[in-house]
C-alpha positions in Angstrom: 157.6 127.0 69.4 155.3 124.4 71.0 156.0 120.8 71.4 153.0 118.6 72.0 153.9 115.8 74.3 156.6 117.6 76.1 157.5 117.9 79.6 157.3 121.6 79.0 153.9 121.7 77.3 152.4 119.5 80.5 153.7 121.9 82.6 152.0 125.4 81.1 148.8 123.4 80.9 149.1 122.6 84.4 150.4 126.3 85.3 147.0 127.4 83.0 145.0 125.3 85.0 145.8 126.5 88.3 146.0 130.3 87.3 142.2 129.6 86.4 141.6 128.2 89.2 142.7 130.7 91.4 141.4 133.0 89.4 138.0 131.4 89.8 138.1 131.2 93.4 139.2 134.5 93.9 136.3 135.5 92.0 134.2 133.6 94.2 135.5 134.8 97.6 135.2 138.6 96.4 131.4 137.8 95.3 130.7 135.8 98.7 132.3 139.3 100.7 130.0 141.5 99.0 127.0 139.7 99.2 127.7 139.3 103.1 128.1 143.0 103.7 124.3 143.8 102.0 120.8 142.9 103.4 117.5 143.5 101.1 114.4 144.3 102.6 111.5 144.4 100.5 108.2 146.3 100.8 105.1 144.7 101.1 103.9 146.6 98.0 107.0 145.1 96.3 106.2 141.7 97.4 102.4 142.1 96.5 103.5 143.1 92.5 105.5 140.2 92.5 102.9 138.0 93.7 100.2 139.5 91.1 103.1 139.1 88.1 103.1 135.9 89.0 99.5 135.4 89.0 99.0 137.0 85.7 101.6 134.6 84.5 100.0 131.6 85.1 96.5 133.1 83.4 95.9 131.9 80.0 96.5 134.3 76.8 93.3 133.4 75.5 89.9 133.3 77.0 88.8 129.7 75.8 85.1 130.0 76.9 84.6 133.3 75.0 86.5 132.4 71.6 85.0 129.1 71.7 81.4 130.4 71.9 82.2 133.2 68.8 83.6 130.2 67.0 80.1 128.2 66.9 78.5 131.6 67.0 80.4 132.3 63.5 79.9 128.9 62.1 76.6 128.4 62.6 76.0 131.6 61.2 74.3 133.6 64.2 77.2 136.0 65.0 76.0 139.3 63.2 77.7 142.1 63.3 76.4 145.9 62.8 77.3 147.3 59.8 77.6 150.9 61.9 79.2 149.5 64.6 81.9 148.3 62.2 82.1 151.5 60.5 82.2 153.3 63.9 84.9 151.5 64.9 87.1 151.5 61.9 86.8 155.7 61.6 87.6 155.3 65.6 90.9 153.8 65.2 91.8 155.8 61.6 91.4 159.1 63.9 93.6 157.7 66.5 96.7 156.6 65.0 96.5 159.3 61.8 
């Protein structure tokens, strides 16, 4: 049975409190002892991936100068495109993924 307002009530929810908070530090202290006891060394071919992610990353998903010049190509009708070429590369990519 729980009484709200009690003496007794005050008291598990301070009891709660503190069992979470030494749980929480506990926690904490085994976390700070592990990562005391490691070191990480990383290759320079690690670090040099890293560095090119993050270049890549920061490149644009689309090339802007070459979809904007197809786009007036398209509209003002001068983009042509080979009717064999076309065919070529639709039989292309039926053979590959049949």
């Amino acid at each position: 049975m729980r009484i709200s307002g009690s003496p007794l009530a005050k008291l598990e929810r301070l009891y709660a409190d503190r069992v979470e908070r030494t749980t929480r530090n506990q926690a904490t202290q085994r976390t700070s002892q592990v990562t005391a006891d490691y070191e990480v060394q990383v290759s320079p071919e690690a670090r040099m991936a890293s560095e090119v992610r993050a270049a890549i990353a920061g490149l644009p998903d689309v090339r802007a100068d070459v979809v904007g010049g197809l786009k007036s190509a398209i509209d003002s009708g001068s983009y042509h495109v080979s009717d064999e070429a076309l065919a070529e590369k639709l039989v292309a990519h039926v053979l590959q993924y049949a």
